[in-house]
N, C-alpha and C positions, 0 to 999 in steps of 0.2 A: 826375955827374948830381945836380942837385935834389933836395929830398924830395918837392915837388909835383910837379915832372916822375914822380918814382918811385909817388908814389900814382896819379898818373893812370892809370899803365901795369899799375898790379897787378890790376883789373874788367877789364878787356880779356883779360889775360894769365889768367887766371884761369876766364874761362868759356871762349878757346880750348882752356885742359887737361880742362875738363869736357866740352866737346864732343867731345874726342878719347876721353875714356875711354867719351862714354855711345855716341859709334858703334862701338867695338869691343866694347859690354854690348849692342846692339840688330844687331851685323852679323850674328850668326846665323841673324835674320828677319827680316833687311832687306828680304828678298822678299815677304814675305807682307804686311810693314805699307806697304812700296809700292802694292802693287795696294789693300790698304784706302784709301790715302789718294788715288790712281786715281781710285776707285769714287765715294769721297764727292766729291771736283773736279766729274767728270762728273754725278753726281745733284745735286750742289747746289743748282741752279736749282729742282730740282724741289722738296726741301725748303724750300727758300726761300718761294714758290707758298703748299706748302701750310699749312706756318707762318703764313705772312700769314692764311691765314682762320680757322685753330684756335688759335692763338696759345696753342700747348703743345707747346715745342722739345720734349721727351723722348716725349710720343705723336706727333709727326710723323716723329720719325727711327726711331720702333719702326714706323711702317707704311711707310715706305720700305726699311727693314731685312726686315719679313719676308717684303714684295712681292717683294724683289732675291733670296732665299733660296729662294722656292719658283718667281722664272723661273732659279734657277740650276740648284739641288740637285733639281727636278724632271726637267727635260730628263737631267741628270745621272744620276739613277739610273737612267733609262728607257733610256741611251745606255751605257752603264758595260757591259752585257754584248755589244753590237751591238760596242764598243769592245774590248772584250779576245777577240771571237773573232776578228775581224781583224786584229789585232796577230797572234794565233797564226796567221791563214790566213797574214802576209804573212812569217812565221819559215818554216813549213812550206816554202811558194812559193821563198824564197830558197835553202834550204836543198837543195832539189832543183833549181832554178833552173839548165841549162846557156845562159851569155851566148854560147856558141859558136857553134852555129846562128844567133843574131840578127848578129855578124860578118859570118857566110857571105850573109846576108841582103842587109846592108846596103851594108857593101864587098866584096863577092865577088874583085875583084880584089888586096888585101893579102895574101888565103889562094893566091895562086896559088905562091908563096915560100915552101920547105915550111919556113924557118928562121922566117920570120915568122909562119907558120903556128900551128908548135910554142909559139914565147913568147905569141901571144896565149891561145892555148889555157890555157897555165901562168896567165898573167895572171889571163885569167876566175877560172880555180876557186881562186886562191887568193883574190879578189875574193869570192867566193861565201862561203868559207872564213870570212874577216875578218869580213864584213855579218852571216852569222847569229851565229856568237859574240858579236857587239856586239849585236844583237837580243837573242837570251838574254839577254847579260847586263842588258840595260837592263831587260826584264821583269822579272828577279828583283828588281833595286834596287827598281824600282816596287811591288813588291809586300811586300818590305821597310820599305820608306820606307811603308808607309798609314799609320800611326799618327801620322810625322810629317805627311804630307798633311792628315789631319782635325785636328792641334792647327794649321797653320798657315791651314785654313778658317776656326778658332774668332778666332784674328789680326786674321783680314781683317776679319772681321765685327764684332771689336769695334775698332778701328782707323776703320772704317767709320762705324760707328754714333757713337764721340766725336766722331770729325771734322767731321760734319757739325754737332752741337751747338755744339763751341766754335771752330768754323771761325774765327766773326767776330773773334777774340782773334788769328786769326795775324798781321792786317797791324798793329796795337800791338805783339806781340812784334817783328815785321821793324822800325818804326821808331825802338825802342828800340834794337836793335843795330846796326842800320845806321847808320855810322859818317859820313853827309854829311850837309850840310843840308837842312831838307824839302823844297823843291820838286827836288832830286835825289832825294831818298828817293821824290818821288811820280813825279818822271819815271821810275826805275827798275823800281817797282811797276804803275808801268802797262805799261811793257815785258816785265816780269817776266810780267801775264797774257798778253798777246798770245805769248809764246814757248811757252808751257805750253800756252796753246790752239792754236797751228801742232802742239808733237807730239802729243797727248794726241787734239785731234779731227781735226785733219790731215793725221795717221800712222796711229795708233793705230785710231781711229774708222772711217778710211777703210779701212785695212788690214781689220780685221773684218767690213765690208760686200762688201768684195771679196772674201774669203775664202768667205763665206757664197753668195752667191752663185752663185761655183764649186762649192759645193757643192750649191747647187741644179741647177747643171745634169747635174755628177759623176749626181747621183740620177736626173733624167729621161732620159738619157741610156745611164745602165743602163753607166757605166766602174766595175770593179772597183775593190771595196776604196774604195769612195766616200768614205766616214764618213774615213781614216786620211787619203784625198788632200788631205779637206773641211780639218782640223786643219793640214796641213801649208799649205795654200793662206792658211789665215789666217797663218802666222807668218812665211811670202814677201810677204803683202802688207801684212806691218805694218813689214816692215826697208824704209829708205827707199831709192829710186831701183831697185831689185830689183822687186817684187813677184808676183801669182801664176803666172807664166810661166814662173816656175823650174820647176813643180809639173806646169800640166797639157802645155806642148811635149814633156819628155822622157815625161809618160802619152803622148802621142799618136804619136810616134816608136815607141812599146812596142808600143802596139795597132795599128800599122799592119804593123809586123813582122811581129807573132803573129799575122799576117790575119784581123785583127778590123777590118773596113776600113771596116762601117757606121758604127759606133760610134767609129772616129778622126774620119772625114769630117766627122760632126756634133759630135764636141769643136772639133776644127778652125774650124770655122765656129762653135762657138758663142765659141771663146777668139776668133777675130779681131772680130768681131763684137758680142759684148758684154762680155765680161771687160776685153778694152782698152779700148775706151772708157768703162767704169765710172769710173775714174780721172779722165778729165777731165770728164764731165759732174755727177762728186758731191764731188769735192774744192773743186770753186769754190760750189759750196753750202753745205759745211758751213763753210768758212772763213772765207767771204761776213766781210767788216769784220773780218778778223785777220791778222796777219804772217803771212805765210808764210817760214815758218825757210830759210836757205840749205841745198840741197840737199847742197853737199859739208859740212858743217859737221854735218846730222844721220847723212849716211854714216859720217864720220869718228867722230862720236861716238856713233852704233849698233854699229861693229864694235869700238873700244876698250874700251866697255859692256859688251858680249859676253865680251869677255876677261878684266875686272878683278870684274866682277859675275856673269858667267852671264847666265842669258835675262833675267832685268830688267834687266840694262844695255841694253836694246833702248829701255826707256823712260828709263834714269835716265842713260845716258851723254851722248845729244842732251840733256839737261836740262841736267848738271852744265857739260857745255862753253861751252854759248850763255849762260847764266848768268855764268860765269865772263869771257864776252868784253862779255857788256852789263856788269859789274864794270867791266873797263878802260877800257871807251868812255867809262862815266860818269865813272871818275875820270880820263880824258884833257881831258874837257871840263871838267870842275870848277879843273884844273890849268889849264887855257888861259884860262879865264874870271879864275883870279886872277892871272897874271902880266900879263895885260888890262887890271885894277883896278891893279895896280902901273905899271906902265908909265905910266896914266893920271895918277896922283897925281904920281909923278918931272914929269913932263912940265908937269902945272900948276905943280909948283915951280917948273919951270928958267924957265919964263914969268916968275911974280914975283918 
């Protein structure tokens, strides 16, 4: 190798090792500085806005900062006890919980086999068994972990609050390290928003609208344990191709069992009725002039997410993959456009 070949390669080589060392210095709170940089993507616009007319980036992002803080930590504290007695109502519920009657209920004919009988019986309660152990135990982490919970709030917020100031520096740093020429570096960046805006509002946006929702109806509708269904309903409608039906079908299957049969009837009807079609009439809204990500692609890359990262790989996995496939696209076409230019130039030769 060269010495200019070898200098070349020593700035490249060089911030890949930094980059490796500062995500295994920053994987700890990878999560929390995610959702910070979330938060600022999605308010951006608005800081943007209001910057344009006070033209004082540090007082614009301190009152987008502490708006986001008291519709957060408000609701938050008001919900925090509604939150932990039904978490205990639904330890208690399980705990005591025989799934054995709702069998007899459902398939009456399975129990008529008194071998099939016996094992589902065993099934249930060791079911039972499993559920509230994991219950306990998930409480006590939770309750545990607060001190981490409120340093990884302080995270978000300040994560938050830089981001939206030196936002504008990110696409300088991207063209500085992206390693093709600019009108690729701008075809990429512009693809780069449209993927980020399919998961971010999408998914993500849609997902919490639909959550919400269900949780509006959960409440009018007077189904137990509304608030823990509401929570659950959001993070069924934020994973893609899934959404909140995971949530309220088997509530409604429950309450129809335990002959609560006003209260299934009108879930029933309010899930086919307006929960599903939530989804088509507000995803073509909010995405209105944006890609829409390929469905197996952010499935794929929600559950490997899940796996390699935890619950943020819900947002970071669909990112990291589609990112990585508009990478090869670009450099498929970068490569085909030069052996193009080649081709062309041999060809004029062989002419003269």
């Amino acid at each position: 190798m060269e010495e200019k070949d070898f200098k070349r390669l020593v700035m490249p080589a060089t911030i890949l090792v930094f980059a490796l060392v500062s995500f295994f210095i920053i994987q700890p709170i990878l999560i929390w500085i995610a959702l910070g940089l979330t938060l600022a993507y999605i308010l951006n616009p608005v800081y943007e806005r209001l910057n344009k007319k006070l033209n004082l980036k540090y007082l614009s992002a301190s009152i987008i900062l502490v708006t986001t803080l008291l519709l957060i930590i408000l609701p938050a504290v008001i919900l925090l006890p509604i939150t932990a007695r039904q978490v205990l109502d639904v330890y208690v519920s399980v705990s005591q919980f025989d799934a054995y009657p709702l069998f007899k209920t459902i398939t009456p004919f399975l129990l008529e086999n008194p071998i099939v009988s016996a094992e589902i019986q065993a099934a249930t309660s060791h079911m039972k068994t499993t559920l509230s152990t994991w219950l306990l135990s998930y409480i006590k982490d939770t309750l545990m972990n607060l001190p981490n919970i409120l340093l990884g709030i302080l995270i978000i917020m300040f994560t938050f609050f830089f981001s939206m100031i030196e936002g504008g520096k990110f696409k300088e740093y991207f063209f500085i390290l992206f390693p093709f020429p600019k009108h690729y570096q701008e075809k990429f960046y512009e693809r780069f928003n449209q993927v980020t805006d399919s998961v971010i509002y999408g998914h993500i946006t849609v997902g919490l609208v639909q959550g919400l929702i269900c949780g509006l109806g959960y409440y009018l509708l007077g189904v137990p344990q509304a608030f823990l269904l509401t929570v659950l309903s959001v993070v069924a409608g934020v994973l893609p191709v899934v959404g909140p039906w995971l949530v309220w079908i088997p509530m409604d299957i429950y309450l129809f069992a335990t002959g609560q049969n006003g209260v299934a009837m009108g879930l029933l009807i309010f899930g086919l009725f307006v929960i599903n079609w939530i989804d088509t009439i507000l995803r073509p809204q909010i995405v209105a002039n944006k890609a829409e990500m390929n469905s197996a692609i952010a499935l794929i890359g929600t559950i490997g997410g899940l796996y390699a990262f935890g619950i943020i790989g819900i947002l970071i996995g669909p990112l990291v993959l589609a990112y990585f496939i508009l990478l090869v696209e670009i450099n498929k076409d970068r490569k085909m456009e030069e052996s193009i230019v080649v081709k062309a130039e041999s060809s004029e030769g062989t002419k003269q």
